[in-house]
C-alpha positions in Angstrom: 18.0 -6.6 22.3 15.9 -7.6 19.4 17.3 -11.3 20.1 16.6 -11.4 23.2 12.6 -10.2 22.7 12.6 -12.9 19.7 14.2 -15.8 22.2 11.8 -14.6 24.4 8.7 -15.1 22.5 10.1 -18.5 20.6 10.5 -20.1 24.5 7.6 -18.7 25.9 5.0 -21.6 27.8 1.6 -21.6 26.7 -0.9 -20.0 28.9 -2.5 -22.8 30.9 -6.2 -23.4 31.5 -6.1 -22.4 35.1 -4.3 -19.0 34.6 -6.9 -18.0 31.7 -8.8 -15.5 32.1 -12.6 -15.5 32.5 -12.5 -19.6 31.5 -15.8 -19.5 31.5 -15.8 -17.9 28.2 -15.8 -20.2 25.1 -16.1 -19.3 21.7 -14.8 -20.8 18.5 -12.0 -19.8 15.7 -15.0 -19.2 13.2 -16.7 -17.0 15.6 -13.3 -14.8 15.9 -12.8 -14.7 12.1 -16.3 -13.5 11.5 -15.7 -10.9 13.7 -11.9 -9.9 12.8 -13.2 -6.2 11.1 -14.1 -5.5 15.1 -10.9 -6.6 16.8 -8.9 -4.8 13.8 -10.5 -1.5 14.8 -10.4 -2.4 18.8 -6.3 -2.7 17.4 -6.1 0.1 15.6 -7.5 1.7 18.6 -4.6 0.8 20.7 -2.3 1.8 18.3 -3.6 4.7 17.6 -3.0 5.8 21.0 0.1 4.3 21.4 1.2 6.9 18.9 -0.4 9.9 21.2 0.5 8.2 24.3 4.4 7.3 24.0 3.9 6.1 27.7 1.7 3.3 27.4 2.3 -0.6 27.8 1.1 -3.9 28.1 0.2 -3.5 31.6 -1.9 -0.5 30.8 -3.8 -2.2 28.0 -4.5 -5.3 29.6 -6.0 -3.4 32.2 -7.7 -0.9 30.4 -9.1 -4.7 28.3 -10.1 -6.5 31.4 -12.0 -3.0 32.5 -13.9 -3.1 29.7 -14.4 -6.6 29.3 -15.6 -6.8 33.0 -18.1 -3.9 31.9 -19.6 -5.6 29.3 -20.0 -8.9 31.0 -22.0 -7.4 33.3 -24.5 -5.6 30.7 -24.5 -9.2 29.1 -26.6 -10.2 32.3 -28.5 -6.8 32.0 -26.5 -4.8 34.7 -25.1 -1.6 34.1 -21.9 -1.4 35.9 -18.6 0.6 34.8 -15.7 0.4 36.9 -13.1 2.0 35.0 -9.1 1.2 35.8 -7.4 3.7 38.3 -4.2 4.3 36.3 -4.9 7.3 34.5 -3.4 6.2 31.3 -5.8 2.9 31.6 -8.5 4.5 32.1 -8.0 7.1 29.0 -7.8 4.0 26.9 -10.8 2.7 28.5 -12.5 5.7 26.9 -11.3 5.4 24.2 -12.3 1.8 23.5 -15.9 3.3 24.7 -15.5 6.0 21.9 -14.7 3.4 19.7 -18.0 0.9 20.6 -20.5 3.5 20.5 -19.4 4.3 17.1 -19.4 0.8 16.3 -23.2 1.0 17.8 -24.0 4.2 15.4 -22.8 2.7 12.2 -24.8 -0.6 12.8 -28.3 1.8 13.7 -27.8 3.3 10.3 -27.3 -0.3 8.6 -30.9 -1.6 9.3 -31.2 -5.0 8.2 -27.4 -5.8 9.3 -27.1 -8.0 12.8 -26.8 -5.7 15.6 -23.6 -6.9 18.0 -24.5 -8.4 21.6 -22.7 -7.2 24.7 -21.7 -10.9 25.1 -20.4 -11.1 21.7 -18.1 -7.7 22.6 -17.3 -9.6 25.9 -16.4 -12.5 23.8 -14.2 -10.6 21.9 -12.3 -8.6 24.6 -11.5 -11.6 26.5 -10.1 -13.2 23.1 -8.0 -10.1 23.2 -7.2 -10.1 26.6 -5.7 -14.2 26.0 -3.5 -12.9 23.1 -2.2 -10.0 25.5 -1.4 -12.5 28.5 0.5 -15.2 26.0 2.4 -12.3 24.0 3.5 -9.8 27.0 6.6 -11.2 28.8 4.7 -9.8 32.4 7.3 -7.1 32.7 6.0 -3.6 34.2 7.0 -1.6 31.5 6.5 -4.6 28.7 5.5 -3.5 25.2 5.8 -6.9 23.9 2.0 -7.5 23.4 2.0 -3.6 22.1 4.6 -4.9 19.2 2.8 -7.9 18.5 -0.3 -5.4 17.4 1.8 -3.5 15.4 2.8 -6.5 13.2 -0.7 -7.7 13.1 -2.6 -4.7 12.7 0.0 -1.8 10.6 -1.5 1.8 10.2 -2.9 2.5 6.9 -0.5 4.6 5.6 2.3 2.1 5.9 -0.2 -0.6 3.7 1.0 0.0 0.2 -1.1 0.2 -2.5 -1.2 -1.7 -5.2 -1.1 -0.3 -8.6 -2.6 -1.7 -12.2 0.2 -3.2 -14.2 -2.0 -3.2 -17.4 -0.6 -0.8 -19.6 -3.8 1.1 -21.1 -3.0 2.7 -24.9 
Protein backbone atom coordinates (compact mmCIF):
# COMPACT_ATOMS: atom_id res chain seq x y z
CA UNK A 1 0.00 0.00 0.00
CA UNK A 2 2.81 2.39 0.86
CA UNK A 3 3.97 1.82 -2.92
CA UNK A 4 1.17 2.44 -4.32
CA UNK A 5 0.54 6.06 -2.30
CA UNK A 6 4.39 6.78 -3.23
CA UNK A 7 3.63 5.80 -7.20
CA UNK A 8 0.84 7.77 -6.76
CA UNK A 9 2.42 11.04 -5.73
CA UNK A 10 5.76 10.48 -8.03
CA UNK A 11 3.08 10.30 -11.31
CA UNK A 12 0.82 12.78 -10.19
CA UNK A 13 0.04 15.85 -13.17
CA UNK A 14 0.56 19.23 -11.98
CA UNK A 15 -2.41 21.25 -11.17
CA UNK A 16 -3.19 23.35 -14.21
CA UNK A 17 -3.97 27.02 -14.28
CA UNK A 18 -7.55 26.65 -15.12
CA UNK A 19 -8.37 24.12 -12.29
CA UNK A 20 -6.60 26.55 -9.55
CA UNK A 21 -8.32 27.84 -7.21
CA UNK A 22 -9.18 31.52 -6.67
CA UNK A 23 -6.38 32.32 -9.85
CA UNK A 24 -6.88 35.53 -9.15
CA UNK A 25 -4.73 35.28 -6.22
CA UNK A 26 -0.93 35.89 -6.77
CA UNK A 27 1.64 36.15 -4.42
CA UNK A 28 5.32 35.31 -4.52
CA UNK A 29 7.70 32.47 -2.83
CA UNK A 30 9.30 35.27 -0.67
CA UNK A 31 5.98 36.34 0.53
CA UNK A 32 5.25 32.55 1.65
CA UNK A 33 8.58 32.18 3.44
CA UNK A 34 8.12 35.34 5.36
CA UNK A 35 5.10 34.05 6.53
CA UNK A 36 6.00 30.23 7.10
CA UNK A 37 5.66 30.69 11.34
CA UNK A 38 1.72 31.26 10.21
CA UNK A 39 1.13 28.38 7.96
CA UNK A 40 3.22 26.06 10.47
CA UNK A 41 0.72 26.86 13.16
CA UNK A 42 -2.47 26.85 10.61
CA UNK A 43 -0.53 22.93 10.16
CA UNK A 44 -0.19 22.21 13.42
CA UNK A 45 -3.73 23.10 13.72
CA UNK A 46 -4.82 20.41 11.43
CA UNK A 47 -2.78 18.00 12.92
CA UNK A 48 -3.62 18.68 15.99
CA UNK A 49 -7.10 17.74 15.29
CA UNK A 50 -6.34 15.04 13.28
CA UNK A 51 -5.14 13.39 16.45
CA UNK A 52 -8.69 14.24 18.30
CA UNK A 53 -10.57 13.66 15.18
CA UNK A 54 -9.40 10.10 13.91
CA UNK A 55 -12.21 10.71 11.21
CA UNK A 56 -11.05 13.51 9.32
CA UNK A 57 -9.55 13.75 5.68
CA UNK A 58 -8.57 15.72 2.84
CA UNK A 59 -11.98 16.30 1.76
CA UNK A 60 -12.81 17.78 5.09
CA UNK A 61 -9.78 20.08 5.26
CA UNK A 62 -10.02 21.40 2.02
CA UNK A 63 -13.36 22.37 2.74
CA UNK A 64 -13.05 23.49 6.03
CA UNK A 65 -9.73 25.77 4.00
CA UNK A 66 -11.81 27.02 1.14
CA UNK A 67 -14.56 28.13 4.10
CA UNK A 68 -12.32 30.08 5.59
CA UNK A 69 -10.50 31.37 2.88
CA UNK A 70 -13.84 32.48 1.20
CA UNK A 71 -14.48 34.26 4.65
CA UNK A 72 -11.56 36.22 4.69
CA UNK A 73 -11.67 37.26 1.10
CA UNK A 74 -14.71 38.80 1.75
CA UNK A 75 -13.50 40.90 4.92
CA UNK A 76 -10.46 41.75 2.52
CA UNK A 77 -13.16 43.95 0.64
CA UNK A 78 -14.58 45.02 4.04
CA UNK A 79 -17.59 42.52 4.17
CA UNK A 80 -18.30 40.44 7.00
CA UNK A 81 -19.64 37.22 5.72
CA UNK A 82 -19.09 33.62 7.30
CA UNK A 83 -20.45 30.76 5.69
CA UNK A 84 -19.19 27.98 7.46
CA UNK A 85 -18.93 24.26 5.62
CA UNK A 86 -22.02 21.87 6.35
CA UNK A 87 -20.11 18.74 7.22
CA UNK A 88 -19.94 18.79 10.76
CA UNK A 89 -16.48 17.65 11.02
CA UNK A 90 -15.55 20.74 8.38
CA UNK A 91 -17.09 23.04 10.06
CA UNK A 92 -15.42 22.02 13.71
CA UNK A 93 -12.11 22.60 11.89
CA UNK A 94 -13.33 25.74 10.59
CA UNK A 95 -13.54 26.74 14.28
CA UNK A 96 -10.76 25.80 15.03
CA UNK A 97 -8.70 27.59 12.44
CA UNK A 98 -10.97 30.74 13.83
CA UNK A 99 -9.64 29.82 17.37
CA UNK A 100 -6.37 29.67 15.97
CA UNK A 101 -6.47 33.47 14.02
CA UNK A 102 -7.96 35.25 16.79
CA UNK A 103 -5.07 34.19 18.89
CA UNK A 104 -2.80 35.02 16.15
CA UNK A 105 -4.72 38.61 16.38
CA UNK A 106 -4.16 38.70 20.32
CA UNK A 107 -0.48 37.97 20.28
CA UNK A 108 0.14 40.67 17.55
CA UNK A 109 -2.16 43.49 19.82
CA UNK A 110 0.29 42.78 22.64
CA UNK A 111 3.46 43.18 20.27
CA UNK A 112 2.97 46.92 19.41
CA UNK A 113 5.34 48.01 17.01
CA UNK A 114 5.29 44.44 15.10
CA UNK A 115 3.14 44.55 11.55
CA UNK A 116 -0.36 43.66 12.16
CA UNK A 117 -1.48 40.72 9.47
CA UNK A 118 -4.15 41.85 6.73
CA UNK A 119 -7.16 39.69 5.96
CA UNK A 120 -5.82 39.56 2.34
CA UNK A 121 -2.46 38.42 3.52
CA UNK A 122 -4.56 35.44 5.64
CA UNK A 123 -6.48 34.92 2.35
CA UNK A 124 -3.25 34.76 0.61
CA UNK A 125 -2.09 32.31 2.70
CA UNK A 126 -5.10 29.92 2.84
CA UNK A 127 -5.38 29.73 -0.80
CA UNK A 128 -1.51 28.85 -0.83
CA UNK A 129 -2.69 26.09 1.37
CA UNK A 130 -5.60 25.18 -0.35
CA UNK A 131 -3.10 24.73 -3.84
CA UNK A 132 -0.77 22.36 -1.78
CA UNK A 133 -4.02 20.38 -0.62
CA UNK A 134 -5.42 20.07 -4.31
CA UNK A 135 -1.83 18.90 -5.87
CA UNK A 136 -1.02 16.49 -2.80
CA UNK A 137 -4.66 14.70 -2.21
CA UNK A 138 -5.22 11.98 -4.79
CA UNK A 139 -9.23 13.33 -4.92
CA UNK A 140 -10.40 10.22 -3.22
CA UNK A 141 -13.43 10.61 -0.63
CA UNK A 142 -11.80 9.27 2.13
CA UNK A 143 -8.05 10.52 0.91
CA UNK A 144 -5.59 11.38 3.71
CA UNK A 145 -2.88 11.92 1.31
CA UNK A 146 -2.69 15.71 1.74
CA UNK A 147 -3.21 14.95 5.73
CA UNK A 148 0.32 12.77 5.40
CA UNK A 149 1.98 15.23 3.49
CA UNK A 150 1.39 17.69 6.71
CA UNK A 151 2.65 15.35 8.85
CA UNK A 152 6.04 15.13 7.12
CA UNK A 153 6.21 18.74 6.73
CA UNK A 154 5.00 20.01 9.90
CA UNK A 155 5.97 16.90 12.90
CA UNK A 156 4.49 17.48 16.50
CA UNK A 157 6.90 18.86 18.88
CA UNK A 158 7.45 16.06 20.89
CA UNK A 159 8.69 13.93 18.04
CA UNK A 160 11.45 17.04 17.16
CA UNK A 161 14.49 15.77 19.03
CA UNK A 162 16.54 17.86 20.85
CA UNK A 163 19.80 18.52 20.47
CA UNK A 164 22.18 18.25 23.27
CA UNK A 165 25.80 20.07 23.95
CA UNK A 166 28.63 17.80 23.05
CA UNK A 167 31.10 19.99 24.93
CA UNK A 168 32.26 18.25 27.73
CA UNK A 169 32.32 20.90 30.73
CA UNK A 170 35.13 19.89 33.65
Amino acid sequence: MITAHRYEAEHRQPISRDELLYPQADFDISFIQERWPILAGVGATILSFQSQNKDLNDAAVLGALEALAETYRTLGTGIYYEHPPDYPIARALYAAFAEFFQNLRKQEAERSGSPKLKESEIFNLLVFLLRVGKQETNGRPRSRAFLSFLQTRFPPAAEKAVETSRIIMP
